[in-house]
MIDREN-182689 format. One record per residue: residue number from 1; residue in one letter; chain; x, y, z of N, C-alpha, C, CB in turn. Coordinates in pm, 1 decimal, always signed. Glycine has a CB too. Example, Ala and Ser with C-alpha at 12.3 -4.5 7.8 and 13.67 -1.06 7.14 Angstrom:
seq 1, type a, mol A, n.x +1319.0, n.y -569.0, n.z +780.0, ca.x +1230.0, ca.y -450.0, ca.z +780.0, c.x +1320.0, c.y -330.0, c.z +780.0, cb.x +1130.8, cb.y -447.3, cb.z +904.6 $
seq 2, type s, mol A, n.x +1285.0, n.y -225.0, n.z +708.0, ca.x +1367.0, ca.y -106.0, ca.z +714.0, c.x +1290.0, c.y +3.0, c.z +787.0, cb.x +1408.4, cb.y -59.8, cb.z +572.5 $
END
This chain:
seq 1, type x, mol A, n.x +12405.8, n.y +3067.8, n.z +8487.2, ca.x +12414.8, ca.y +3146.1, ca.z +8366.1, c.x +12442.1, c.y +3292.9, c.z +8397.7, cb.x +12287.2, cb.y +3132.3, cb.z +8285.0 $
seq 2, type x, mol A, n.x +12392.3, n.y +3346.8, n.z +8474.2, ca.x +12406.5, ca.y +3482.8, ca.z +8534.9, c.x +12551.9, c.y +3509.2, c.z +8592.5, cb.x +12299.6, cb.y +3499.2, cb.z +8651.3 $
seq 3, type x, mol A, n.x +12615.3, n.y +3399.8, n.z +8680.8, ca.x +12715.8, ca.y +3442.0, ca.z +8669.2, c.x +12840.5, c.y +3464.2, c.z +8612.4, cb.x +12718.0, cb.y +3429.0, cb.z +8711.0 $
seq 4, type x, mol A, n.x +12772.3, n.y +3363.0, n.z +8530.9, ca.x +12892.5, ca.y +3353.5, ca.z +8398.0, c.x +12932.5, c.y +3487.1, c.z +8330.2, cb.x +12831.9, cb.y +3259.3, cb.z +8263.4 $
seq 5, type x, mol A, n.x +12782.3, n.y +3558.9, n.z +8323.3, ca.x +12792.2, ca.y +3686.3, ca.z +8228.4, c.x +12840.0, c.y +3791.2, c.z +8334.0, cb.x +12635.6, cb.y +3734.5, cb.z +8146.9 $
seq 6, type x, mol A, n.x +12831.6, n.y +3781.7, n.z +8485.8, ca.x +12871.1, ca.y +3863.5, ca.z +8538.4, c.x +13033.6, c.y +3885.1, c.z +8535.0, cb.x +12813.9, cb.y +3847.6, cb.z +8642.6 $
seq 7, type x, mol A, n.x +13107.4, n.y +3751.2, n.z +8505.8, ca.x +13231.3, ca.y +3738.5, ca.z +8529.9, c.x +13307.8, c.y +3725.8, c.z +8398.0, cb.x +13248.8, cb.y +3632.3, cb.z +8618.4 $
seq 8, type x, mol A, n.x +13209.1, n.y +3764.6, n.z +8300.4, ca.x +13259.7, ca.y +3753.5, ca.z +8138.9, c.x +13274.8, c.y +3919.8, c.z +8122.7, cb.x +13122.6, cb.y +3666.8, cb.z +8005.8 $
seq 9, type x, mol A, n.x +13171.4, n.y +3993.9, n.z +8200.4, ca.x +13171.1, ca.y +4158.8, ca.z +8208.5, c.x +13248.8, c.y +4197.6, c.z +8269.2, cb.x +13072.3, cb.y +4227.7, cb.z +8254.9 $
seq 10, type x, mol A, n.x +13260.8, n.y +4127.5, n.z +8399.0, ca.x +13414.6, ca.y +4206.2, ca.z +8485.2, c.x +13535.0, c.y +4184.4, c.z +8431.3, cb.x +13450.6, cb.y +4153.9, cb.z +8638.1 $
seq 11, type x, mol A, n.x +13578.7, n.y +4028.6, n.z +8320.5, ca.x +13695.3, ca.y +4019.3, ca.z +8249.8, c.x +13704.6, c.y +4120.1, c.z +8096.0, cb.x +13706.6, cb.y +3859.0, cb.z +8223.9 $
seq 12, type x, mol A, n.x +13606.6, n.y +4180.5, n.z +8081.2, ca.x +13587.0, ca.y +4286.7, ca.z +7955.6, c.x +13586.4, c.y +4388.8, c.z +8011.8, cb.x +13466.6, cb.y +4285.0, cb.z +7865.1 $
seq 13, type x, mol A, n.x +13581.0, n.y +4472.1, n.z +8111.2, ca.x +13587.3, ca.y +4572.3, ca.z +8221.4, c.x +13724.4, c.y +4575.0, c.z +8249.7, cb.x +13502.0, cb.y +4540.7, cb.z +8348.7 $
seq 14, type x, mol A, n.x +13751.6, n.y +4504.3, n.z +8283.8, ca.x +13977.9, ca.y +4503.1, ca.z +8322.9, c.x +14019.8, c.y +4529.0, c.z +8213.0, cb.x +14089.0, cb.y +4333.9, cb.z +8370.1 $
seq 15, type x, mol A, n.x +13983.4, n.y +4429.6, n.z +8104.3, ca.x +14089.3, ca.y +4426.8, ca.z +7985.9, c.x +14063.3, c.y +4561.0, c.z +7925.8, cb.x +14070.0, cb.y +4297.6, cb.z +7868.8 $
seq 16, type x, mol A, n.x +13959.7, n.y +4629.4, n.z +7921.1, ca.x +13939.6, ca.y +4796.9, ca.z +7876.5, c.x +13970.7, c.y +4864.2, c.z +7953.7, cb.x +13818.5, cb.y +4854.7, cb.z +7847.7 $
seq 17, type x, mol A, n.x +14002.1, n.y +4876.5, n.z +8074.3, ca.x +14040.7, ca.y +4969.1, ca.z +8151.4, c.x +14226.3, c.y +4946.6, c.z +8136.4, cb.x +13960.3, cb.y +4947.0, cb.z +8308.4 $
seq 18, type x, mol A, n.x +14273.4, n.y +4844.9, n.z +8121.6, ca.x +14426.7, ca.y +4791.8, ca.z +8146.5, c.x +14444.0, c.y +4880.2, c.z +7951.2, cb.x +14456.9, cb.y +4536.7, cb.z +8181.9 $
seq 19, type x, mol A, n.x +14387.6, n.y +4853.3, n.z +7889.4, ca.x +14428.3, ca.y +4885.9, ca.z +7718.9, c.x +14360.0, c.y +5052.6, c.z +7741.3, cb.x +14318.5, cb.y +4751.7, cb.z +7557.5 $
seq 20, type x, mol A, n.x +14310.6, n.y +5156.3, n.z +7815.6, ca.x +14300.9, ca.y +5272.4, ca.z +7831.5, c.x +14394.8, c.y +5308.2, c.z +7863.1, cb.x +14226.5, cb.y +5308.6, cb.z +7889.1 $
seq 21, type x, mol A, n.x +14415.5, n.y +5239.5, n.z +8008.7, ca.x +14573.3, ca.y +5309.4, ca.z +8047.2, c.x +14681.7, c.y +5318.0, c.z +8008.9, cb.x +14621.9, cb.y +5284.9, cb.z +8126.1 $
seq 22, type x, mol A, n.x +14757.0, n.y +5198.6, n.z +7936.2, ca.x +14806.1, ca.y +5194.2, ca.z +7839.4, c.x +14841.3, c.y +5293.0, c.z +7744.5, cb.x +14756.7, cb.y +5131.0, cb.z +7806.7 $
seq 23, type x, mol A, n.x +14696.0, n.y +5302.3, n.z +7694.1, ca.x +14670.2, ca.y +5388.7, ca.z +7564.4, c.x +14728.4, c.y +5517.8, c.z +7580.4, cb.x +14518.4, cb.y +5409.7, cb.z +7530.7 $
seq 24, type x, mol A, n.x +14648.8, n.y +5555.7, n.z +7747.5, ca.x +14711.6, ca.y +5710.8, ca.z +7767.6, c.x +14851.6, c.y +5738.8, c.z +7809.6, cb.x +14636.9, cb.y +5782.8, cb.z +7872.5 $
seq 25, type x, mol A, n.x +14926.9, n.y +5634.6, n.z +7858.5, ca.x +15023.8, ca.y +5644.9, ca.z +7904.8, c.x +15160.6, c.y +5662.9, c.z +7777.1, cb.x +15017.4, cb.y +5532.0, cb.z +7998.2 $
seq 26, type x, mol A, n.x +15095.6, n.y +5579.8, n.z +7691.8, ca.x +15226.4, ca.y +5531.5, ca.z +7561.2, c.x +15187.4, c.y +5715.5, c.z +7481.2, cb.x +15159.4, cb.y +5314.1, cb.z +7400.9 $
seq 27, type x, mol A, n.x +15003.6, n.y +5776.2, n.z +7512.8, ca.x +14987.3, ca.y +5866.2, ca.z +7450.7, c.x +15084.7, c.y +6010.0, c.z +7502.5, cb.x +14846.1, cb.y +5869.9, cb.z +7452.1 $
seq 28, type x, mol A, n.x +15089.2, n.y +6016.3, n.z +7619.7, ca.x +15126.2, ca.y +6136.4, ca.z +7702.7, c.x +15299.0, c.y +6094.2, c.z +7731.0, cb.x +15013.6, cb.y +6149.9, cb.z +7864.5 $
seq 29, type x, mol A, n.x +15394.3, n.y +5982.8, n.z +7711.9, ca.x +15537.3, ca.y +5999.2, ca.z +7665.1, c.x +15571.2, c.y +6059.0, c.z +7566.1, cb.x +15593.3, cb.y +5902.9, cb.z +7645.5 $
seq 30, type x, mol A, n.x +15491.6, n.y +5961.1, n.z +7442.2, ca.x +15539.7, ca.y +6054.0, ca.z +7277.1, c.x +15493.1, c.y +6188.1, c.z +7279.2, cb.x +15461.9, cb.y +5990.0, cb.z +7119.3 $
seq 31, type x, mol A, n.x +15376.5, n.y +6226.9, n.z +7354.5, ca.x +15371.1, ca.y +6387.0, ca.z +7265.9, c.x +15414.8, c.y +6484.9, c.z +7353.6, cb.x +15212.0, cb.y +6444.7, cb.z +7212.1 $
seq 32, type x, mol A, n.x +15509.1, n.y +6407.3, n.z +7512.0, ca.x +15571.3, ca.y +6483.0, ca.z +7596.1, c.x +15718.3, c.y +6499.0, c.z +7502.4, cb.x +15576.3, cb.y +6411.4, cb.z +7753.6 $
seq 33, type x, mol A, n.x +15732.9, n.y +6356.7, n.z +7445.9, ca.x +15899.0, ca.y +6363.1, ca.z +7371.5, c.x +15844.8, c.y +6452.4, c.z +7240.7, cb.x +15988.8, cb.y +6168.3, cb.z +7311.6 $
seq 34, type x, mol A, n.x +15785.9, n.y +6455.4, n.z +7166.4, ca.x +15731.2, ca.y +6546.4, ca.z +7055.7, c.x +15752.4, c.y +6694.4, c.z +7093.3, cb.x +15573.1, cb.y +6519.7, cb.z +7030.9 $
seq 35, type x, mol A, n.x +15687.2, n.y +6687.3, n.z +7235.3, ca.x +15654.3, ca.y +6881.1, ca.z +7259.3, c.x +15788.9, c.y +6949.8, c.z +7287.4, cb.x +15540.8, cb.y +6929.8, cb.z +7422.9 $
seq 36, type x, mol A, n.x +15875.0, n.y +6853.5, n.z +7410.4, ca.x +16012.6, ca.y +6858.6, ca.z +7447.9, c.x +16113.6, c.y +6876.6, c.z +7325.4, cb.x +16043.8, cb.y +6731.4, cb.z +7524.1 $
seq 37, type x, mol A, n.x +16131.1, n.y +6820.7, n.z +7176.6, ca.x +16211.6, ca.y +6806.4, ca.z +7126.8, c.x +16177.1, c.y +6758.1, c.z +6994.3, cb.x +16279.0, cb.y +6752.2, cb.z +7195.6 $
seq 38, type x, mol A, n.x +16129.0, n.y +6854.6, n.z +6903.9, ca.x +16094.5, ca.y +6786.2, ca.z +6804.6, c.x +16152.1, c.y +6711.2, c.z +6650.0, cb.x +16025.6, cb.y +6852.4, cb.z +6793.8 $
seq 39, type x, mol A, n.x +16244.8, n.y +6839.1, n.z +6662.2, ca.x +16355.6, ca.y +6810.5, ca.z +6545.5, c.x +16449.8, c.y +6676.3, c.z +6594.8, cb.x +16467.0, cb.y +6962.6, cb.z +6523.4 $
seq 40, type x, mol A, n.x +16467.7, n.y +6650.2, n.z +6749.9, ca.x +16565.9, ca.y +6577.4, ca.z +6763.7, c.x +16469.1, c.y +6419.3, c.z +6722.3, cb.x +16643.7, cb.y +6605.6, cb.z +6925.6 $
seq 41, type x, mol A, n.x +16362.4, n.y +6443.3, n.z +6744.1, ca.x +16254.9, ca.y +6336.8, ca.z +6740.6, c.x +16238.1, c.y +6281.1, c.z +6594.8, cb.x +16113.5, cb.y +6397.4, cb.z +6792.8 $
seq 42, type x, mol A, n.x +16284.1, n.y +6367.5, n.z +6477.4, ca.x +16213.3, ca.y +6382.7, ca.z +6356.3, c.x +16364.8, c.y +6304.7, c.z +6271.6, cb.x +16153.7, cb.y +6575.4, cb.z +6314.5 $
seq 43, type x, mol A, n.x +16492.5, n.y +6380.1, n.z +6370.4, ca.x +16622.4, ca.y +6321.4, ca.z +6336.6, c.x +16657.1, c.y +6148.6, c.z +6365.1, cb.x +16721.3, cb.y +6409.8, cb.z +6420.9 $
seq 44, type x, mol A, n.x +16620.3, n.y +6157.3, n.z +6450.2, ca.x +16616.6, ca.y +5993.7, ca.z +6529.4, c.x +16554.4, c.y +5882.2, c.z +6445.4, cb.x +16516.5, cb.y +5991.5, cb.z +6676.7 $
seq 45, type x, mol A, n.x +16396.4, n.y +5968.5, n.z +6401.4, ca.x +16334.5, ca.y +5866.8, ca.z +6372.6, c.x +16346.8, c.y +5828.8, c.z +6207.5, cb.x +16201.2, cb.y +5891.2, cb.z +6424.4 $
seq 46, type x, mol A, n.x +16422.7, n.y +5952.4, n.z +6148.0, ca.x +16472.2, ca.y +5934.8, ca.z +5985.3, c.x +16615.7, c.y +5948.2, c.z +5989.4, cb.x +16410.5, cb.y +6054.8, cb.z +5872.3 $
seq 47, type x, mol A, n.x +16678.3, n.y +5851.7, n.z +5997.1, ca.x +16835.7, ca.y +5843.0, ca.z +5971.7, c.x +16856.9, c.y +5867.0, c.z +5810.0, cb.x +16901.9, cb.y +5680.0, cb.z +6021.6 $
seq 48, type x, mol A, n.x +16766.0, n.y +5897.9, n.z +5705.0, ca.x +16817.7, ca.y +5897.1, ca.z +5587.4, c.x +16822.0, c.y +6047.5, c.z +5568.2, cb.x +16741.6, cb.y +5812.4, cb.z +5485.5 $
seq 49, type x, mol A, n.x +16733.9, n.y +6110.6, n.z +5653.3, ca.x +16771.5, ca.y +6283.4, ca.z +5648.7, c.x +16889.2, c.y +6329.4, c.z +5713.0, cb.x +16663.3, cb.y +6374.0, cb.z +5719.9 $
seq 50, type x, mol A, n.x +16975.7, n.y +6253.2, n.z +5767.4, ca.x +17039.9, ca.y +6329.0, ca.z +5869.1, c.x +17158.2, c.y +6452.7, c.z +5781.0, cb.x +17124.7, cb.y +6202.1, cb.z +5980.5 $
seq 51, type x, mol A, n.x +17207.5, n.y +6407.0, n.z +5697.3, ca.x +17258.1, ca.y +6504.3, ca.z +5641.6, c.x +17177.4, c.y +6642.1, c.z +5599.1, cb.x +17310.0, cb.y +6446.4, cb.z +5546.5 $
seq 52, type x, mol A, n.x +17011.2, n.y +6671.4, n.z +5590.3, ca.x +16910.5, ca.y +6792.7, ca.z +5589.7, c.x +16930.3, c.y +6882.7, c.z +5725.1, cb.x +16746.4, cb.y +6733.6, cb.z +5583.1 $
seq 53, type x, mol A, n.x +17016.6, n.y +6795.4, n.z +5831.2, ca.x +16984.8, ca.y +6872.4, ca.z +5963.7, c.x +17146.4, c.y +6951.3, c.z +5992.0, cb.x +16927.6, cb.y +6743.5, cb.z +6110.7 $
seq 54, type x, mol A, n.x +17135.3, n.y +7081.6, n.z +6056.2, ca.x +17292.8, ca.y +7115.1, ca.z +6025.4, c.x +17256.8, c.y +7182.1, c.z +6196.8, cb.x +17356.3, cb.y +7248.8, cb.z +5846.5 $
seq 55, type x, mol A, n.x +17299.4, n.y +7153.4, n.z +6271.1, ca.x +17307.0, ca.y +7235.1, ca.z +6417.1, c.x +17367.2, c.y +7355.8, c.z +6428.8, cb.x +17375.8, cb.y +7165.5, cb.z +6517.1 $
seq 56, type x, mol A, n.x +17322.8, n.y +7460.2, n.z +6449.1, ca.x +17331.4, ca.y +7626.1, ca.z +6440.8, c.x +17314.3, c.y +7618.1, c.z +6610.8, cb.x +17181.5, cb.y +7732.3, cb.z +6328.0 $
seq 57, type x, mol A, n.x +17402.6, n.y +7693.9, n.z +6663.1, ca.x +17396.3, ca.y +7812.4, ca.z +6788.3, c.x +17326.4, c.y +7896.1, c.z +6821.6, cb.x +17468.6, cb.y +7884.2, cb.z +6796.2 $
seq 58, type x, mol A, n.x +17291.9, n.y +7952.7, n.z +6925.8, ca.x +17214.2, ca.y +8110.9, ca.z +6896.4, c.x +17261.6, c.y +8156.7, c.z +7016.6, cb.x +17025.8, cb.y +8129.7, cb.z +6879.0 $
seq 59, type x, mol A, n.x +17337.0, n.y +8253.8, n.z +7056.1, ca.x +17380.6, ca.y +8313.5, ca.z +7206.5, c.x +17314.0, c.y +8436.1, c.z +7220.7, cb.x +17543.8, cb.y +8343.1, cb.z +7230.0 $
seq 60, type x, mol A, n.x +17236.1, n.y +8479.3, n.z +7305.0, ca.x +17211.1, ca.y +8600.9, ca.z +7343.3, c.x +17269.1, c.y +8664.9, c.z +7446.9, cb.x +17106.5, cb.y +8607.3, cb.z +7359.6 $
seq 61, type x, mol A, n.x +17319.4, n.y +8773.6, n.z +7447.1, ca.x +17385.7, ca.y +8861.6, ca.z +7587.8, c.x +17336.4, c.y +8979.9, c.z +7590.8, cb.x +17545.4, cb.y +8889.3, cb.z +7595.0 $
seq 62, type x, mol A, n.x +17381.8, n.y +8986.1, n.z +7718.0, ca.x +17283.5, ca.y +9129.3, ca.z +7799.4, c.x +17378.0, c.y +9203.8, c.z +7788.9, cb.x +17220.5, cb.y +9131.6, cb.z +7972.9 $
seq 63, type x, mol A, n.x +17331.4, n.y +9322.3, n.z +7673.7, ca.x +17441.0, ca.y +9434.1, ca.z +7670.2, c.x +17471.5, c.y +9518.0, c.z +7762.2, cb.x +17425.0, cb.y +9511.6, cb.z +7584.7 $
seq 64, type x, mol A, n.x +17385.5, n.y +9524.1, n.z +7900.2, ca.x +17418.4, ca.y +9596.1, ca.z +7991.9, c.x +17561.0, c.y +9514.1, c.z +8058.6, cb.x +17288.3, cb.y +9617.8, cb.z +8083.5 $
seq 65, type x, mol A, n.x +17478.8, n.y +9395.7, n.z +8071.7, ca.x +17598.3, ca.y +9348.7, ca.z +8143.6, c.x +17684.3, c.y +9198.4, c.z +8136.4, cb.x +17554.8, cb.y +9362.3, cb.z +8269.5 $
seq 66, type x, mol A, n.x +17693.9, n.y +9200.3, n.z +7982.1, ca.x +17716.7, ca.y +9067.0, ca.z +7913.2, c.x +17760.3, c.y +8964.9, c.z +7941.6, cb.x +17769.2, cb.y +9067.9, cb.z +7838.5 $
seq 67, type x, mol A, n.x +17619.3, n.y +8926.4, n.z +8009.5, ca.x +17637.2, ca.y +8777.3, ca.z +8082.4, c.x +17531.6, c.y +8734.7, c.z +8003.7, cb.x +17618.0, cb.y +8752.2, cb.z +8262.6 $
seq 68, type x, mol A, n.x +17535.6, n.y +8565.1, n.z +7943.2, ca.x +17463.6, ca.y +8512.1, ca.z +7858.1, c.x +17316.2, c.y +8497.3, c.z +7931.4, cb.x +17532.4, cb.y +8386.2, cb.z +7809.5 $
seq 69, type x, mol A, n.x +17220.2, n.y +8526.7, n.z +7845.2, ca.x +17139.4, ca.y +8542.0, ca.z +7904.9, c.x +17055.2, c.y +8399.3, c.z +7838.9, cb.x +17095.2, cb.y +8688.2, cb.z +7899.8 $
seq 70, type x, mol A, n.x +17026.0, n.y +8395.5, n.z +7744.3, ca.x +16955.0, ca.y +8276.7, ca.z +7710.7, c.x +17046.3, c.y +8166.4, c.z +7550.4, cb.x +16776.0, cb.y +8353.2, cb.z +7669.5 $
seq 71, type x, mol A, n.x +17089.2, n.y +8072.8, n.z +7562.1, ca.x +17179.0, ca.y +8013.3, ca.z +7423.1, c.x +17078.4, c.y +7891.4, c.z +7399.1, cb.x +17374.8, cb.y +7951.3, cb.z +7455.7 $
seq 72, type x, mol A, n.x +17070.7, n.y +7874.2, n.z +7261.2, ca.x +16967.3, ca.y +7791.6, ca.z +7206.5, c.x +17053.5, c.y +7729.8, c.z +7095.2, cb.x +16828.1, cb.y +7872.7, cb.z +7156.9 $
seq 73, type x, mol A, n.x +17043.0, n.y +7608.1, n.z +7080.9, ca.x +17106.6, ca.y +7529.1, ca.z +6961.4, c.x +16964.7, c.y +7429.0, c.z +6896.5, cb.x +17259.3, cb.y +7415.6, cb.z +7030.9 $
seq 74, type x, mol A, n.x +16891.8, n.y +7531.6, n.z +6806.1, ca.x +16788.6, ca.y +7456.6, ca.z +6711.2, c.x +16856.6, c.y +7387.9, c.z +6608.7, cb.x +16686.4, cb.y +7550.5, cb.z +6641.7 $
seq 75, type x, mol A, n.x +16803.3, n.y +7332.0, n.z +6512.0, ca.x +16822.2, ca.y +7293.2, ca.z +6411.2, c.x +16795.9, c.y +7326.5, c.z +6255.9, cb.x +16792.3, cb.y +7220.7, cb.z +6440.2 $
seq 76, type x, mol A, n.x +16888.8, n.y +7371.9, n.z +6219.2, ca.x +16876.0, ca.y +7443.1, ca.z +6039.8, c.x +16816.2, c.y +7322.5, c.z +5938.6, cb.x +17069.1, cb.y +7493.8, cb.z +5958.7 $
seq 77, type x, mol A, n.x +16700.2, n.y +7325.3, n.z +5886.7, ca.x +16648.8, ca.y +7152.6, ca.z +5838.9, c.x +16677.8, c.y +7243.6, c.z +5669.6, cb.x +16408.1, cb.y +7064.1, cb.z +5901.4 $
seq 78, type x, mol A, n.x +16716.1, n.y +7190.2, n.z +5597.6, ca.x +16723.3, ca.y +7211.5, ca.z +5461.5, c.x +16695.9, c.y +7072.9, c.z +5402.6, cb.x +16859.5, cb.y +7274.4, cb.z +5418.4 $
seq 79, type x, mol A, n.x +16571.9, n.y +7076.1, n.z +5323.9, ca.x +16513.6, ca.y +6961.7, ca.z +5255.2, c.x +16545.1, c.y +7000.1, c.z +5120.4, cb.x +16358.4, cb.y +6934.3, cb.z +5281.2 $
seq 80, type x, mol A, n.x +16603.3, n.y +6901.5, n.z +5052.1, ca.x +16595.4, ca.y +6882.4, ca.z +4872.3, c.x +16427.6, c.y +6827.6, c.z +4851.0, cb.x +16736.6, cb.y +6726.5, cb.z +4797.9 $
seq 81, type x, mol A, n.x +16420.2, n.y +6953.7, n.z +4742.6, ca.x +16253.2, ca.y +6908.3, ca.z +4666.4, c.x +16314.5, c.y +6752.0, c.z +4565.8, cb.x +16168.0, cb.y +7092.1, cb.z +4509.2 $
seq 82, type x, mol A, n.x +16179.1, n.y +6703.0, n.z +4628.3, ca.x +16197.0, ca.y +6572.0, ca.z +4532.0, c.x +16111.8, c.y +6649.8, c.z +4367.5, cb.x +16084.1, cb.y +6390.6, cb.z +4623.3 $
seq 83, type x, mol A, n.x +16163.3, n.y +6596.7, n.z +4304.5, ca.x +16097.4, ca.y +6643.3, ca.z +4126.7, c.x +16012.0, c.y +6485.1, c.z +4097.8, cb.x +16277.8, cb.y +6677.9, cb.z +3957.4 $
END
């Protein structure tokens, strides 16, 4: 009887440790893809907004010596209010 429960605890011991790791692993992709990229994340995952999203440029140059210094292409989100 004893060992039954010993080997019923070590198969409830794996299966929680295997569904932790898991847990953290599926946790720390999405909110690496979230932190990395969010609008592209928000675009992907609603294909019925895609026309709300309009891709804008942004170039910065160094007026001393106008070489681009940093260019950013965010996203312009314009949502229609639902009534």
């Amino acid at each position: 009887m004893n060992d039954k429960l010993k080997t019923i605890l070590v198969i409830v011991l794996v299966v929680a440790l295997g569904t932790l790791a898991v847990n953290q692993t599926l946790g720390f992709y999405y909110k690496s893809q979230f932190l990395q990229s969010p609008c592209d994340l928000c675009r992907n995952l609603n294909p019925l907004l895609d026309e709300c999203f309009k891709a804008e440029s942004t170039v910065i140059i160094d007026a001393m010596t106008g070489e681009i210094v940093n260019e950013k292409n965010p996203y312009n989100i314009t949502l229609p209010f639902i009534e």
